[in-house]
ZAGUFI-181463 format. One line per field, with one value per residue (C-alpha): z, y, x. Coordinates in steps of 0.1 Angstrom, whole numbers, always signed. Last residue first. Example, Ala and Ser with C-alpha at 12.3 -4.5 7.8 and 13.67 -1.06 7.14 Angstrom:
zz <- (+71 / +78)
yy <- (-11 / -45)
xx <- (+137 / +123)
END
This chain:
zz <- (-57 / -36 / -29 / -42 / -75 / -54 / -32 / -56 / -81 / -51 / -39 / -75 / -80 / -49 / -50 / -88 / -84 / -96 / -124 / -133 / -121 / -117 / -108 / -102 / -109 / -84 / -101 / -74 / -94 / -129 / -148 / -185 / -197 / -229 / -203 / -195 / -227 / -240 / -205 / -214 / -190 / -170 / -203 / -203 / -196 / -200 / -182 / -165 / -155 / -156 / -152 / -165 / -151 / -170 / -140 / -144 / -121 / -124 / -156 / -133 / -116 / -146 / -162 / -128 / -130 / -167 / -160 / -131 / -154 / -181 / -171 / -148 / -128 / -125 / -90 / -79 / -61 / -80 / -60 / -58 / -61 / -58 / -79 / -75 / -102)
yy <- (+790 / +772 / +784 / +759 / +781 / +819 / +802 / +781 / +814 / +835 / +819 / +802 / +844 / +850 / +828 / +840 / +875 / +876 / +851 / +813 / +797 / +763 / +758 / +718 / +710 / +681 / +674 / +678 / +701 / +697 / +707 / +703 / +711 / +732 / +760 / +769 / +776 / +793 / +815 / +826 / +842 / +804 / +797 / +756 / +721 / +687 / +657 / +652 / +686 / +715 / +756 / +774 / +810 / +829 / +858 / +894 / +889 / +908 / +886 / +856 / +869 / +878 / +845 / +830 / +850 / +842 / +802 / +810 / +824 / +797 / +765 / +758 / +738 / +747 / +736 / +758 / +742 / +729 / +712 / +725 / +717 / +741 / +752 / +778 / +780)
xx <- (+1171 / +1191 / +1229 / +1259 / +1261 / +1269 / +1290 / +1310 / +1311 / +1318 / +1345 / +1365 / +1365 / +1379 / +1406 / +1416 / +1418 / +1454 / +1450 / +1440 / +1406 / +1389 / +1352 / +1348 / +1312 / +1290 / +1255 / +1228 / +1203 / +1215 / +1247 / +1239 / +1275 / +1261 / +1247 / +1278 / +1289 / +1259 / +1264 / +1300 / +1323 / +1324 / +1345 / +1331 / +1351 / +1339 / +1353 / +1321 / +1316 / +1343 / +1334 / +1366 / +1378 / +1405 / +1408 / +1396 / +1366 / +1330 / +1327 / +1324 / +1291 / +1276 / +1282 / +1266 / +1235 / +1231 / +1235 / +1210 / +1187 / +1184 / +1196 / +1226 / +1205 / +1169 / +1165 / +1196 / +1219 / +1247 / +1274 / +1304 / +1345 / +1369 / +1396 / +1426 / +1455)
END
Protein backbone atom coordinates (compact mmCIF):
# COMPACT_ATOMS: atom_id res chain seq x y z
CA UNK A 1 0.00 0.00 0.00
CA UNK A 2 1.39 3.60 -0.98
CA UNK A 3 -0.15 6.98 0.50
CA UNK A 4 0.79 10.47 0.44
CA UNK A 5 -0.42 13.21 1.97
CA UNK A 6 -1.70 16.62 -0.23
CA UNK A 7 -2.99 19.57 0.12
CA UNK A 8 -5.76 20.66 -2.18
CA UNK A 9 -5.05 23.26 -4.53
CA UNK A 10 -7.55 24.16 -6.63
CA UNK A 11 -9.73 27.18 -5.43
CA UNK A 12 -12.84 25.23 -5.93
CA UNK A 13 -11.75 22.30 -3.89
CA UNK A 14 -12.79 19.04 -4.89
CA UNK A 15 -16.04 20.58 -6.30
CA UNK A 16 -17.33 20.15 -9.62
CA UNK A 17 -14.63 19.99 -12.32
CA UNK A 18 -11.68 19.28 -10.53
CA UNK A 19 -13.45 16.34 -8.63
CA UNK A 20 -14.14 15.14 -12.41
CA UNK A 21 -10.50 15.79 -13.44
CA UNK A 22 -9.27 13.86 -10.61
CA UNK A 23 -11.79 10.73 -11.07
CA UNK A 24 -10.40 10.74 -14.63
CA UNK A 25 -7.14 10.77 -13.58
CA UNK A 26 -7.53 7.70 -11.05
CA UNK A 27 -9.50 5.67 -13.55
CA UNK A 28 -6.33 5.75 -15.88
CA UNK A 29 -4.74 3.41 -12.94
CA UNK A 30 -5.73 -0.15 -12.18
CA UNK A 31 -5.04 0.13 -8.45
CA UNK A 32 -7.97 0.30 -5.47
CA UNK A 33 -7.35 3.99 -4.77
CA UNK A 34 -9.18 5.70 -1.69
CA UNK A 35 -9.20 9.57 -1.12
CA UNK A 36 -9.29 10.07 3.00
CA UNK A 37 -10.32 13.45 4.82
CA UNK A 38 -11.16 13.79 8.30
CA UNK A 39 -11.57 10.21 9.05
CA UNK A 40 -13.68 9.76 6.02
CA UNK A 41 -12.73 7.72 3.11
CA UNK A 42 -14.03 8.03 -0.72
CA UNK A 43 -13.37 5.39 -4.15
CA UNK A 44 -11.06 8.18 -5.80
CA UNK A 45 -12.89 6.29 -9.20
CA UNK A 46 -16.04 8.00 -8.21
CA UNK A 47 -16.50 11.76 -8.48
CA UNK A 48 -20.06 11.75 -6.17
CA UNK A 49 -17.79 10.20 -3.73
CA UNK A 50 -15.19 12.46 -3.81
CA UNK A 51 -17.11 15.18 -3.80
CA UNK A 52 -19.10 14.04 -0.47
CA UNK A 53 -15.69 14.67 1.58
CA UNK A 54 -15.87 18.45 1.04
CA UNK A 55 -12.17 18.95 0.58
CA UNK A 56 -11.59 22.74 0.27
CA UNK A 57 -8.83 24.92 -0.81
CA UNK A 58 -6.05 24.27 1.89
CA UNK A 59 -7.65 21.10 3.40
CA UNK A 60 -4.72 18.36 3.78
CA UNK A 61 -6.11 14.65 2.03
CA UNK A 62 -4.10 11.43 2.40
CA UNK A 63 -4.45 9.51 -1.18
CA UNK A 64 -3.90 5.84 -0.43
CA UNK A 65 -3.51 3.03 -3.01
CA UNK A 66 -3.29 -0.89 -3.28
CA UNK A 67 -1.98 -2.73 -6.54
CA UNK A 68 0.82 -2.89 -9.10
CA UNK A 69 0.60 0.63 -10.31
CA UNK A 70 0.03 1.91 -7.06
CA UNK A 71 3.20 4.50 -6.62
CA UNK A 72 2.35 6.14 -9.54
CA UNK A 73 -1.07 6.47 -9.16
CA UNK A 74 -0.77 8.08 -5.25
CA UNK A 75 1.88 10.57 -7.86
CA UNK A 76 -0.16 11.90 -10.15
CA UNK A 77 -3.22 12.13 -8.10
CA UNK A 78 -1.06 14.27 -5.24
CA UNK A 79 0.44 16.09 -8.14
CA UNK A 80 -2.33 16.64 -10.21
CA UNK A 81 -4.63 17.84 -6.62
CA UNK A 82 -1.76 19.96 -5.03
CA UNK A 83 -1.55 22.21 -8.45
CA UNK A 84 -3.61 25.62 -8.53
CA UNK A 85 -6.29 25.99 -10.67
Amino acid sequence: MVEKEAVVGPEAGLHARPAANFVKKAKQFDSEIKVVKGGREANAKSTLKIMTLGAKKDDRILIRAEGEDAEAAVDALVELISAEE
